[in-house]
C-alpha positions in Angstrom: 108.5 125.1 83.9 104.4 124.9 84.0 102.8 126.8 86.6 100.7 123.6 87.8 104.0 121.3 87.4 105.8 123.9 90.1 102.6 124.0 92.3 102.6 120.1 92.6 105.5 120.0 92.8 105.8 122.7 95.8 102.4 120.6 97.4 104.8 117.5 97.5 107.7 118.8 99.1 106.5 121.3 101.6 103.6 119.3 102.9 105.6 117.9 105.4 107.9 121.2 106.4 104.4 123.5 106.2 104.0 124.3 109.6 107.1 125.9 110.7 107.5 127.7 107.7 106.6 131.6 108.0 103.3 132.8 106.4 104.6 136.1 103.5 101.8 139.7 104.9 102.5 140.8 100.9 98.9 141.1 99.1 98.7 140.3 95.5 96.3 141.2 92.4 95.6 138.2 90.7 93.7 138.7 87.1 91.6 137.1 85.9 91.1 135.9 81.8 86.8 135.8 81.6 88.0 133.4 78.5 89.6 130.9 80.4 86.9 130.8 83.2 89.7 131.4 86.0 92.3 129.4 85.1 94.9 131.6 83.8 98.0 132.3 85.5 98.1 133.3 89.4 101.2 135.0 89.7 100.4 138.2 88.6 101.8 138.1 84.9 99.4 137.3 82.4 100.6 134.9 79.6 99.9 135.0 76.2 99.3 132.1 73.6 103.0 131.3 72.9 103.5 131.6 76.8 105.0 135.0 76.7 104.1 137.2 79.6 102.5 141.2 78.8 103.0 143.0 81.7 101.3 145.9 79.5 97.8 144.1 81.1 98.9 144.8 84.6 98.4 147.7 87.2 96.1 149.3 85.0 96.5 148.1 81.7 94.2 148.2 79.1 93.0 144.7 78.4 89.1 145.1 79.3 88.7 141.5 79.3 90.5 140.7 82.7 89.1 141.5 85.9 90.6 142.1 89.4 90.4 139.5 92.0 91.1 142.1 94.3 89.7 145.0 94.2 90.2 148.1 96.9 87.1 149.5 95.7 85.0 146.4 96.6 85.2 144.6 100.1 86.2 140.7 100.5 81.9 140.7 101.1 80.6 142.0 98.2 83.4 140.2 95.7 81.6 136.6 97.2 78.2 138.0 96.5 78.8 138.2 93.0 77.7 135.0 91.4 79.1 136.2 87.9 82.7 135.6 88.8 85.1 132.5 89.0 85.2 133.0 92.7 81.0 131.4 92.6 82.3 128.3 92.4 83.2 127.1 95.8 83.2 122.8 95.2 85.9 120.6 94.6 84.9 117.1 93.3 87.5 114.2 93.9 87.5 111.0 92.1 86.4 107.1 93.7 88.5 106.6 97.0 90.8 109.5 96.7 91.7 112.6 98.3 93.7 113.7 95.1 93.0 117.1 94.0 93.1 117.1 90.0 94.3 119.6 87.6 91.2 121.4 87.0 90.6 121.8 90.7 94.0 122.5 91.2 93.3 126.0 89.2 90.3 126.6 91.1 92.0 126.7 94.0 94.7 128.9 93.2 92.2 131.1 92.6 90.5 130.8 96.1 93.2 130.3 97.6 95.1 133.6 96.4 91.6 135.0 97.2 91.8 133.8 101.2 95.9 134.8 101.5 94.8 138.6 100.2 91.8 139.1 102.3 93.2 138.7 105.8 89.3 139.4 107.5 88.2 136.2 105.7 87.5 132.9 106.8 86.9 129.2 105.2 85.6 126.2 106.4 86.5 123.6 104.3 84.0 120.3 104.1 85.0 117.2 103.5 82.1 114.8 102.0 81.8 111.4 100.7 79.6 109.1 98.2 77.8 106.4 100.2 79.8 103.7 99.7 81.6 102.5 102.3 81.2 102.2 106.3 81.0 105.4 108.3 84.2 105.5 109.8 85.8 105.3 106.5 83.8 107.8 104.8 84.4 110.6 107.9 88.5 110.0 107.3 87.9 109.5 103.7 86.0 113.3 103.9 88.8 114.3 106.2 91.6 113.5 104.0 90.0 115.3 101.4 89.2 118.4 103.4 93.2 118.3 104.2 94.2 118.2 101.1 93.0 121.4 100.1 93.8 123.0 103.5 97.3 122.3 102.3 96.8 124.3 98.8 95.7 127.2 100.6 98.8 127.2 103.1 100.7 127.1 100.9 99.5 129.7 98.9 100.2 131.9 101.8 96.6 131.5 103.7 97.0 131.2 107.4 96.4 128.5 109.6 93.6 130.7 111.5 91.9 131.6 108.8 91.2 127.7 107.4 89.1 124.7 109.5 88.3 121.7 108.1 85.0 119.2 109.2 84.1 115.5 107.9 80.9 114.9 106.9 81.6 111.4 105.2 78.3 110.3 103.3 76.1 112.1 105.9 75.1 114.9 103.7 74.5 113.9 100.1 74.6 116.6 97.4 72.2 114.3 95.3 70.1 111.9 96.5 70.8 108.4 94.3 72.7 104.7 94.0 74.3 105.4 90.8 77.2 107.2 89.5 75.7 110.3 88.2 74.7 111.0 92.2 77.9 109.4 93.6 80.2 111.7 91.5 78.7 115.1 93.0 78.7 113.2 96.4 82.8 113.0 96.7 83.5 116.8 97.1 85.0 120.0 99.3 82.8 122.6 100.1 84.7 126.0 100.4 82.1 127.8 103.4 83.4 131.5 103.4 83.1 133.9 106.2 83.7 137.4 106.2 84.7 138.7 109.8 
């Protein structure tokens, strides 16, 4: 079965059960495929075209075109500072009135999210924002809603409750000024705020 079929489907049955179930202390490498910008498999295995799996690129392997998410050589710190990696991009855009996370997003955060579960001394503030249309009220819970959302990819990716807090900002703080679509569209996002402790 597809990786992002199971994952939705996992989002849509444990939502509700979440919070009693038990967070796993097991740290992963993830790798990385530069070609793919990020969005290669998560669960350790690297596939190939016809979906096969060559563990041959793991622990070691000799593939110089994947790179470590994790890295014991490099601290949680200095893996954010790096604005050459997939981990730079830290927004999720939503659609019109929704709080659905789509595909595309969906891969970016696995990859944050697997980032957060294996880095126990990092922290994420996760904010919700609007476009401007709309009354306030709506936009805050509208933002809320969407900052939720992707709290609940990162639990259950195995990222703890104390390391995730969400905040609203509804329209308040516009990514780009504007009445129109082009602005609206960057306007309905998630910011990912990290913070190392």
């Amino acid at each position: 079965m597809n990786h992002k079929i199971t994952l939705k489907i996992a989002l849509l049955v444990l939502t509700g059960i979440f919070a009693s179930a038990c967070q796993t202390t097991q740290t992963e490498d993830i790798l990385v495929d530069p070609a793919t910008d990020g969005q290669g498999q998560t669960d350790g295995s690297i596939a190939g075209q016809d979906g096969s799996t060559d563990s041959s690129t793991l622990d070691g392997g000799s593939d110089p075109n994947l790179i470590p998410i994790t890295d014991d050589a490099m601290s949680a710190q200095e893996m954010l500072d790096q604005m050459d990696t997939p981990l730079a991009n830290r927004i999720v855009y939503f659609d019109f009135d929704s709080a659905k996370i789509s595909d595309e997003s969906l891969d970016l955060l696995e990859l944050h999210g697997n980032f957060v579960a294996s880095n126990g001394d990092v922290s994420l503030r996760l904010e919700g924002h609007t476009d401007e249309r709309g009354s306030r009220e709506y936009n805050i819970s509208l933002g809320d809603r969407r900052a939720q959302s992707v709290r609940r990819v990162f639990l259950l990716l195995g990222a703890s409750t104390d390391q995730l807090d969400t905040v609203s900002y509804g329209e308040e703080q516009a990514a780009l000024p504007g009445h129109e679509e082009a602005a609206w569209s960057k306007n309905r996002r998630v910011e990912l705020i990290y913070n190392v402790n």
